[in-house]
N, CA, C and O of each residue as an XYZ file, in Angstrom:
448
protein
N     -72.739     39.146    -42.937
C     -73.448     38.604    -41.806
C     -74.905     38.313    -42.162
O     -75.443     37.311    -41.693
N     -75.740     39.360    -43.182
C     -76.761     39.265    -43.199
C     -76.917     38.151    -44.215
O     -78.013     37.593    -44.166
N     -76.124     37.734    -45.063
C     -75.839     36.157    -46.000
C     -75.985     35.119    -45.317
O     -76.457     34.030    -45.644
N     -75.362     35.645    -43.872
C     -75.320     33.924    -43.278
C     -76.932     33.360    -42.085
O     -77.387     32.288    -41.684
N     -77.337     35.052    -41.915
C     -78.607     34.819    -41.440
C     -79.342     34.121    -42.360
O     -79.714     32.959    -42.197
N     -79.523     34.683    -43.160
C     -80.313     34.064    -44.690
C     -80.517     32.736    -44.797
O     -81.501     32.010    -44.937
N     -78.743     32.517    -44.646
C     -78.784     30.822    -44.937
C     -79.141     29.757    -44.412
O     -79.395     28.643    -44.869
N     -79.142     30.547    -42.581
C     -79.376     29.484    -41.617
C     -81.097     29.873    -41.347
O     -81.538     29.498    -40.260
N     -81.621     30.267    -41.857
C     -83.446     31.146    -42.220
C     -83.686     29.970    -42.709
O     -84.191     29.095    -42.006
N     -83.254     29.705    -44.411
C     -83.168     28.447    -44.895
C     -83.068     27.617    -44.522
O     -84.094     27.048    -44.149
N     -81.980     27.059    -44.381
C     -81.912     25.691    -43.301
C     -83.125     25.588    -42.610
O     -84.038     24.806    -42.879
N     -83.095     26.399    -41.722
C     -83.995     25.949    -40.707
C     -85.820     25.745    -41.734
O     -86.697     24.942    -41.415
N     -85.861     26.342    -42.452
C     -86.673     26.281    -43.372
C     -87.319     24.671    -43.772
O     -88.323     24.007    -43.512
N     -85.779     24.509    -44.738
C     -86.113     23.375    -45.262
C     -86.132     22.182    -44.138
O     -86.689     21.145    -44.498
N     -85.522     22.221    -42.665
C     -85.849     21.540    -41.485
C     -87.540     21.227    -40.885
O     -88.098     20.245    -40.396
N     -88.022     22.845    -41.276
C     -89.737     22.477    -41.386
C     -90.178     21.857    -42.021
O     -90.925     20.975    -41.596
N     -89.913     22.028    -43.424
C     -90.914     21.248    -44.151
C     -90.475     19.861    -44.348
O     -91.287     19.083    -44.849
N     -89.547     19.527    -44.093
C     -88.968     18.252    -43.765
C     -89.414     17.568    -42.817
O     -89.553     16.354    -42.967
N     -89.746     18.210    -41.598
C     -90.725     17.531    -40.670
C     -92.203     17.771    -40.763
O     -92.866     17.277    -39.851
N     -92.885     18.479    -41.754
C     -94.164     18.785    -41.383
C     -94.514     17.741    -42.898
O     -95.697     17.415    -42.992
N     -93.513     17.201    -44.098
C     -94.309     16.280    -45.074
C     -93.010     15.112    -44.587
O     -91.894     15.144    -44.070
N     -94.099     13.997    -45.192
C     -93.312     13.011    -44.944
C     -93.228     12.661    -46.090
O     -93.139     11.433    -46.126
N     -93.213     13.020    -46.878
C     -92.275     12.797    -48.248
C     -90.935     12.783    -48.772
O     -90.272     12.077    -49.533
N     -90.733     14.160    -47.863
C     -89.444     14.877    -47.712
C     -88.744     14.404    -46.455
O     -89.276     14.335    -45.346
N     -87.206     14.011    -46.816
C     -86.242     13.246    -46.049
C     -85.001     13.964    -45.873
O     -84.127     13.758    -46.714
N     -84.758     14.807    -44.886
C     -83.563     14.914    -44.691
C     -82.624     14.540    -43.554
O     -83.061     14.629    -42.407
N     -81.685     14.230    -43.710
C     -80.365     13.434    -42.752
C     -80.232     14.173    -41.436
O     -80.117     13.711    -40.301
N     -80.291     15.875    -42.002
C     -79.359     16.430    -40.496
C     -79.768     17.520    -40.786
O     -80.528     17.709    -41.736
N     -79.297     18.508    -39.954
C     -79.060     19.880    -40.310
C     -78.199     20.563    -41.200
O     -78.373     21.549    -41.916
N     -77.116     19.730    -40.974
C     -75.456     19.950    -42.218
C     -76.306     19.619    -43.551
O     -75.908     20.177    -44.573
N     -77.598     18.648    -43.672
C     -77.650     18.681    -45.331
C     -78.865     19.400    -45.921
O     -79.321     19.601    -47.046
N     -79.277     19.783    -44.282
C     -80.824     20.974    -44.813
C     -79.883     22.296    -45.448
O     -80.168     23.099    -46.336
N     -78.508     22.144    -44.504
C     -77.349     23.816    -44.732
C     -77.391     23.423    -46.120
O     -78.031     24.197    -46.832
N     -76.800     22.274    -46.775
C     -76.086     22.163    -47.940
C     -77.318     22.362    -49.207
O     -77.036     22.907    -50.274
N     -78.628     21.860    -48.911
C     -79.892     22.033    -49.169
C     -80.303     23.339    -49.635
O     -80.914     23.516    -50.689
N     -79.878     24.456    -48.648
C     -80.126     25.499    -48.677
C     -79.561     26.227    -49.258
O     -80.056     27.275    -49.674
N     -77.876     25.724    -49.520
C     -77.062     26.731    -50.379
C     -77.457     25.622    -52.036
O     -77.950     26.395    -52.858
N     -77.414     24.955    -52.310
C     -78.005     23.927    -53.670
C     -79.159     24.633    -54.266
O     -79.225     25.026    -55.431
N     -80.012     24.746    -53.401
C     -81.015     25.291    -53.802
C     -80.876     27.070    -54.160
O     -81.298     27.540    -55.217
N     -80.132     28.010    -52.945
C     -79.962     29.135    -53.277
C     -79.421     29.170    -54.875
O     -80.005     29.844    -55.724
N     -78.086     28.259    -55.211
C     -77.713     28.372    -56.216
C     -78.258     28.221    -57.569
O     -78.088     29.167    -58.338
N     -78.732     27.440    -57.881
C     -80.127     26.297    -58.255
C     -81.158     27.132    -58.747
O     -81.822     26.881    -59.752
N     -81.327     28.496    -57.759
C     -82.559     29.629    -58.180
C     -81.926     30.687    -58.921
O     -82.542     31.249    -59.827
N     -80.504     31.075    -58.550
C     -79.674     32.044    -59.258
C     -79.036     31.311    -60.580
O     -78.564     32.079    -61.418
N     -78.986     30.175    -60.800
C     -78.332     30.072    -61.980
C     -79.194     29.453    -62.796
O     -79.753     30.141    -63.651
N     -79.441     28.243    -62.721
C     -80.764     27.547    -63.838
C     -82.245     27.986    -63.486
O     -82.974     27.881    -64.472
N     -82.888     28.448    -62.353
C     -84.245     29.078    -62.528
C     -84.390     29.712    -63.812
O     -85.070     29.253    -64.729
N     -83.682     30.860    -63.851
C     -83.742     32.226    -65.294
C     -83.323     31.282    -66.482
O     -83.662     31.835    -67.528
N     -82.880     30.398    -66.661
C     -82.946     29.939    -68.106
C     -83.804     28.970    -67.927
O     -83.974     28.684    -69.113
N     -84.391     28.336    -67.424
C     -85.593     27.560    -67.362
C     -87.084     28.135    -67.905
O     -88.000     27.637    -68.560
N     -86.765     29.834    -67.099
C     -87.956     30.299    -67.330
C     -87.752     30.681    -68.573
O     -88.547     30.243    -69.405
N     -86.663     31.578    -69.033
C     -86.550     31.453    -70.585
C     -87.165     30.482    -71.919
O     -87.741     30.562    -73.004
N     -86.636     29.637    -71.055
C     -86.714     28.438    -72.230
C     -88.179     27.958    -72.430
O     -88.687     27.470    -73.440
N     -88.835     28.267    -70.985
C     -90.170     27.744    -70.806
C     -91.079     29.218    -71.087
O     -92.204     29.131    -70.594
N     -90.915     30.025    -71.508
C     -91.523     31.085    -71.774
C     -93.211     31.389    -72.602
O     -94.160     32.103    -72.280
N     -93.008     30.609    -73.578
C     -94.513     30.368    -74.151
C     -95.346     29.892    -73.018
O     -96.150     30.670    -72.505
N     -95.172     28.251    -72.438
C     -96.076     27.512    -71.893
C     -95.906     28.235    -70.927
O     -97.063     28.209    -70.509
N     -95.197     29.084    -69.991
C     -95.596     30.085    -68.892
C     -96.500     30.833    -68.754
O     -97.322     31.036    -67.861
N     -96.148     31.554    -70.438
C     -97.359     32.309    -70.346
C     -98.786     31.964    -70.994
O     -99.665     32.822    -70.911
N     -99.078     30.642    -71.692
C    -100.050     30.229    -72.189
C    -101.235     29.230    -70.670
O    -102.395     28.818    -70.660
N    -100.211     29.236    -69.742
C    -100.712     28.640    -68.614
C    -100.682     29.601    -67.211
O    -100.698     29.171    -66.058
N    -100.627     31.298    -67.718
C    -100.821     32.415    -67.007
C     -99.912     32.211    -65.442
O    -100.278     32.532    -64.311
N     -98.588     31.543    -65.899
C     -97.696     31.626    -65.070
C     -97.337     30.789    -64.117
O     -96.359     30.895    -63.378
N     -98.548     29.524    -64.149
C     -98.980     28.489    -63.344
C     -97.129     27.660    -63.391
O     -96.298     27.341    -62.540
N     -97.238     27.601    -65.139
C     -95.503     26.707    -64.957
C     -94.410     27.018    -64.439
O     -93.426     26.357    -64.769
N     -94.228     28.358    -63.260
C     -93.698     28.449    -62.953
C     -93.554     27.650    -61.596
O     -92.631     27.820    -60.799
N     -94.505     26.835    -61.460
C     -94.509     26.196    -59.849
C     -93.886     24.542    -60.679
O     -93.371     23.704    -59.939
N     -93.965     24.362    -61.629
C     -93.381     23.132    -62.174
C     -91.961     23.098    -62.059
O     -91.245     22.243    -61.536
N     -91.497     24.788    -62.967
C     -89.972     24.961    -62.471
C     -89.387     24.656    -61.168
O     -88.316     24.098    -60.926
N     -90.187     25.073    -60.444
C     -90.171     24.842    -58.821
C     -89.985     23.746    -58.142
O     -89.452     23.782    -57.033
N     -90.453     22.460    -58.786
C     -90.270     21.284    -58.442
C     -89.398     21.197    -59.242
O     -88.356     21.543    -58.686
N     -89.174     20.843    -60.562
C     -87.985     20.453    -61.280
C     -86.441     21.046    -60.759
O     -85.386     20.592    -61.203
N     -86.528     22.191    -59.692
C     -85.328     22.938    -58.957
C     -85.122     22.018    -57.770
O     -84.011     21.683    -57.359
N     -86.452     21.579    -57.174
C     -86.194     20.803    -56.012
C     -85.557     19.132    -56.267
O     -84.740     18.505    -55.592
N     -86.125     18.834    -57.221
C     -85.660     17.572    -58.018
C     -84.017     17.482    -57.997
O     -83.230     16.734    -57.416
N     -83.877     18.487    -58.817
C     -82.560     18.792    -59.031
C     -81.303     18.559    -57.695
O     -80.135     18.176    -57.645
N     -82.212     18.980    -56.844
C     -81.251     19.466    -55.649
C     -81.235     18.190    -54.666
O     -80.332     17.956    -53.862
N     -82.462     17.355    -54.879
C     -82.533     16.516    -54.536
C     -81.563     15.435    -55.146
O     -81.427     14.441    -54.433
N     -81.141     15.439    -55.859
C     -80.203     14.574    -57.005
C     -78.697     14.801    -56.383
O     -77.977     13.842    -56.110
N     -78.229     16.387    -56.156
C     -77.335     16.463    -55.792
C     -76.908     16.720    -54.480
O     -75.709     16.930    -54.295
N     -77.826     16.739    -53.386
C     -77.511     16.880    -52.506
C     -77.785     15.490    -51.162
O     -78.917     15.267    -50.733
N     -76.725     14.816    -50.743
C     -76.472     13.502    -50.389
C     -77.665     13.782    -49.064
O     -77.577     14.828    -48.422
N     -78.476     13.022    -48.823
C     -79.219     12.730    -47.416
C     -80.224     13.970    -47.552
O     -80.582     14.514    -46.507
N     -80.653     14.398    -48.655
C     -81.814     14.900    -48.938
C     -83.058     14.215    -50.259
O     -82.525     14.106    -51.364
N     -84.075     13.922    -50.225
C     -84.654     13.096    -50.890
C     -86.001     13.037    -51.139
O     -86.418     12.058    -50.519
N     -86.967     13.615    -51.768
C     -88.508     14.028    -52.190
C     -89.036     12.273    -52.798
O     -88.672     11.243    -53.365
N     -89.850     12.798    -52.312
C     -90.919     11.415    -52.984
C     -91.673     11.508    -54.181
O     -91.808     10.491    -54.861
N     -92.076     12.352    -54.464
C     -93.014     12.639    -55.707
C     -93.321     14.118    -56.051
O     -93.212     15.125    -55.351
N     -93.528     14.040    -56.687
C     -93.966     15.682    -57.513
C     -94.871     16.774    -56.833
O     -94.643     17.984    -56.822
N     -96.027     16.067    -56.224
C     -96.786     16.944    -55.310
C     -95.668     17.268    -54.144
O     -95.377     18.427    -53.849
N     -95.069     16.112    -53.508
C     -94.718     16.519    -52.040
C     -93.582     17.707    -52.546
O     -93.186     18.552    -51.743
N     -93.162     17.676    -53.797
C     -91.872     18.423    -54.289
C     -92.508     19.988    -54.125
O     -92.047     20.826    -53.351
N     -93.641     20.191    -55.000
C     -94.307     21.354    -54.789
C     -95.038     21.623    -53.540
O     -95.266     22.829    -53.443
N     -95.570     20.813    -52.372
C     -95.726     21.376    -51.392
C     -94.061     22.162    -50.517
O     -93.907     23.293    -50.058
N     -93.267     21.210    -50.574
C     -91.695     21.168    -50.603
C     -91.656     22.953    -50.516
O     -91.765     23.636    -49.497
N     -91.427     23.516    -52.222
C     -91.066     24.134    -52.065
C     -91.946     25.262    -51.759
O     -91.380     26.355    -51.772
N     -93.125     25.259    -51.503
C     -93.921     26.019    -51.354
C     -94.475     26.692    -49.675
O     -95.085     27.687    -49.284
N     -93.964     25.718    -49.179
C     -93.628     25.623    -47.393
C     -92.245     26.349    -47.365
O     -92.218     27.398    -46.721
N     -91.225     25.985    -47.903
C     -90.110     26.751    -47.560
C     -89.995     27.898    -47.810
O     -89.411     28.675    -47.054
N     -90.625     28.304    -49.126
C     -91.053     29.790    -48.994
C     -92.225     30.366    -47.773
O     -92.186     31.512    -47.325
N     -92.912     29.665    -47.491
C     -93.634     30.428    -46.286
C     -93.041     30.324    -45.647
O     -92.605     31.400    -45.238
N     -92.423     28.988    -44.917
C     -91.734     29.042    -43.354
C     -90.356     30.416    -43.795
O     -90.226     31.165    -42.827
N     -89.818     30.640    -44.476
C     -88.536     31.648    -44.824
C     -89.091     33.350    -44.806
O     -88.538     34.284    -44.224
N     -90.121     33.385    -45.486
C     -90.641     34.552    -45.166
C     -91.417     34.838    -43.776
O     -91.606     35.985    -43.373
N     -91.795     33.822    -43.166
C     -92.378     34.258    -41.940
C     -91.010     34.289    -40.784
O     -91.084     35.125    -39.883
N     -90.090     33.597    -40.826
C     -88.562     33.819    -40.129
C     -88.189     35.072    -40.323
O     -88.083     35.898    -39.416
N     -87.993     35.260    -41.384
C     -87.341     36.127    -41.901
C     -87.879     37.657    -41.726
O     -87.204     38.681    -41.828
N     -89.611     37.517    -41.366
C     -89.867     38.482    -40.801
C     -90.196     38.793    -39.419
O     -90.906     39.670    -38.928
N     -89.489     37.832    -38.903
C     -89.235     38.003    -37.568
C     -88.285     38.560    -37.250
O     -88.337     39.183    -36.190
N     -87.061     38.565    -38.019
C     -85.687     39.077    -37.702
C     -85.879     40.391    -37.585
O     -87.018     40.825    -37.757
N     -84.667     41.394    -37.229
C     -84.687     42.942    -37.117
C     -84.119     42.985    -38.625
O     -83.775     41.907    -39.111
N     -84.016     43.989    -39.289
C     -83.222     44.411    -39.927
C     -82.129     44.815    -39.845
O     -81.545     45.224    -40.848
């Protein structure tokens, strides 16, 4: 149960920042959902070898490249997920950088 709160946290997430940049385009709610699980997946499977791979310039740029990964995840998801669609690289990193605030501030609204 507490998976599916999560997911619809998300959603509704990526529904904010979808309306608060206009860079970011999404169709519906069904593809902020699909958005949300793309992306959940997206952070559990290629994030950690990204950061791997990117490991020097992570740490020669005191961790900064990890917000690049960040867009290159949203990119990604943007590619595969139909009626979702970023404009450019900044709006990608404001993108994902809103959905982490709007998700943690939901999310601490909920009870436990």
């Amino acid at each position: 149960m507490k998976f599916l709160i999560q997911l619809l946290v998300s959603a509704l997430s990526v529904m904010g920042a979808s309306y608060l940049l206009s860079g970011v385009h999404v169709s519906g709610f069904g593809a902020a959902l699909l958005v949300a699980v793309v992306l959940g997946l997206l952070n559990a499977v290629v994030r950690p070898l990204l950061i791997v791979l990117t490991l020097p310039v992570t740490f020669l740029t005191l961790g900064l490249f990890l917000l690049v990964i960040n867009v290159i995840i949203v990119y990604m998801a943007s590619g595969l997920v139909p009626g979702f669609r970023v404009d450019g690289f900044f709006t990608a990193l404001l993108f994902s950088l809103l959905v982490s605030l709007i998700s943690a501030l939901l999310g601490a609204l909920l009870p436990d």
